[in-house]
N, C-alpha and C positions, 0 to 999 in steps of 0.2 A: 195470533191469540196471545194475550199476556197471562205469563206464567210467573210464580211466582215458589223459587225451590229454597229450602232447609235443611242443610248442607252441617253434617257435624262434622269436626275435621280435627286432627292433631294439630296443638296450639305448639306448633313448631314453625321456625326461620325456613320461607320460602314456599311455605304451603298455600298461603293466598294468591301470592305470584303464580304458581302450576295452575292454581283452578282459574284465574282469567289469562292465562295464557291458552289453555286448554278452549274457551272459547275462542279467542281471537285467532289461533290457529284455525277453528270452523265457520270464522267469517259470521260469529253469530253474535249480537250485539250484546252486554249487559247494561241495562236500562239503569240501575242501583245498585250498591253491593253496600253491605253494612256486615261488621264482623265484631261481635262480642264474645267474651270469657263467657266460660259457661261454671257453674258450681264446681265441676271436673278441674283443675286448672291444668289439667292436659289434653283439653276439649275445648274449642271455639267453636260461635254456631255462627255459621253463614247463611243471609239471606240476599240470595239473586232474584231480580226483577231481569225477565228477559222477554222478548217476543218469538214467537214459532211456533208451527203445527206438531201435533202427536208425533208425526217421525221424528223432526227435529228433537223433539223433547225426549224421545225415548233413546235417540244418537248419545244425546250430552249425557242424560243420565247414569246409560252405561260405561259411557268415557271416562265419567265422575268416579264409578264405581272404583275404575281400572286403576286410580290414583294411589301412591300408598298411604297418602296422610289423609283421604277419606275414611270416613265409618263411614256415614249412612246419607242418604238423599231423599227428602219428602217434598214431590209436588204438593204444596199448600193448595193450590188454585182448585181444586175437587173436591176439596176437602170443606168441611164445616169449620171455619177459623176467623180469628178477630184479625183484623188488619187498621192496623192504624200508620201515618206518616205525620213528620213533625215540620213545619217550616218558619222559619222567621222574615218577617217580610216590613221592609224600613218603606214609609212612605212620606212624603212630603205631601201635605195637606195641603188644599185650595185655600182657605182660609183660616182667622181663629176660630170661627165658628164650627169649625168642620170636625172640632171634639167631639164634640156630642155624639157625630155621625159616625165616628171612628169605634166609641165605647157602645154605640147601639150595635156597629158589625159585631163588636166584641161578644157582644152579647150573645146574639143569637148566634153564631157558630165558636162559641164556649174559646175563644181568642184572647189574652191579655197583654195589656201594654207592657211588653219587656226593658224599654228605655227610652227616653226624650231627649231631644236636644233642642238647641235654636229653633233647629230647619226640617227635624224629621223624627219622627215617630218608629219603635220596633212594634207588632206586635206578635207573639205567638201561639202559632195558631195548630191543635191539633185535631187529626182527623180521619175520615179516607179521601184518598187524594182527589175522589169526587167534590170534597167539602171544604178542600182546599181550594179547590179551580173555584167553585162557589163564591168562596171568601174572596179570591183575588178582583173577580168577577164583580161582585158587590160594593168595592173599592176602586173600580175605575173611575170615577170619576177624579182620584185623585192620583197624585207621580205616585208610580209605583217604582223605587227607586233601586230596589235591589231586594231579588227574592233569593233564600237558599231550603232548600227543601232536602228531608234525609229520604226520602224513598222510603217506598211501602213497607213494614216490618210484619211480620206474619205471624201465628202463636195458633194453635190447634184448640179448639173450645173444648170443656169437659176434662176427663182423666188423660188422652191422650198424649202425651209429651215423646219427643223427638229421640231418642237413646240407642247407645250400642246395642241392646237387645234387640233392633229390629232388624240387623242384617244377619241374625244370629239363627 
């Protein structure tokens, strides 16, 4: 099952390193890993995309806990939460005519052209990574010449936000 956790952590040298070291020590994959400053600038908030069942997840959890530059860990995946991923995906069109077709995907999955060239086309496209595969999906017909996708980012709907208060 894909799980996706919310890792607040001391925005200190070496603390990223422990927490995927801390998987790959458990043979357990991370699918994503995206890490931003948080308001705190002694706070980064980690989000891990990983696959595994309840035990698994409850193994890493408390491993996480056990870290010293963890605060706190939220499985998002249970949770009521916005997830969005970002990717930009350069394509080389069949033809000139294959604009139109390029600004109509644009369209319907809310996509813009981020750069031109000669020979290829950026555009970026945001989403869930369902409406990503959509889009890519919707575009085969033409080279798909090179995709980079940021992985799922996760964000809790409502009042609820991520904070030292919750391991307190």
């Amino acid at each position: 099952m894909r799980r996706i956790l919310a890792v607040l952590l001391e925005n200190e040298a070496g603390s990223l390193s422990r927490v995927a070291n801390l998987f790959s020590a458990r043979g357990i994959n991370i699918e994503s890993l995206a890490v931003t400053p948080t308001p705190d600038e002694t706070l980064s908030r980690m989000t891990i995309v990983t696959f595994g069942d309840d035990r698994i997840l409850e193994q890493i959890t408390k491993q996480l806990h056990k870290l010293v530059d963890v605060v706190t860990v939220v499985d998002m995946t249970g949770q009521n939460h916005v997830e969005r991923e970002m990717a930009l995906i350069k394509l080389r069109l069949r033809d000139e005519g294959s604009v139109d077709d390029l600004q109509r995907v644009n369209k319907v999955y809310r996509g813009r052209i981020a750069d031109v060239s000669a020979l290829c086309y950026t555009s970026e496209v945001v989403g869930t990574s369902e409406e990503i595969d959509a889009y890519l999906a919707a575009m085969a017909e033409h080279e798909v010449v090179e995709v980079v996708r940021s992985g799922p980012l996760g964000i809790a709907r409502g009042e609820q936000v991520l904070s030292i208060r919750q391991n307190q």
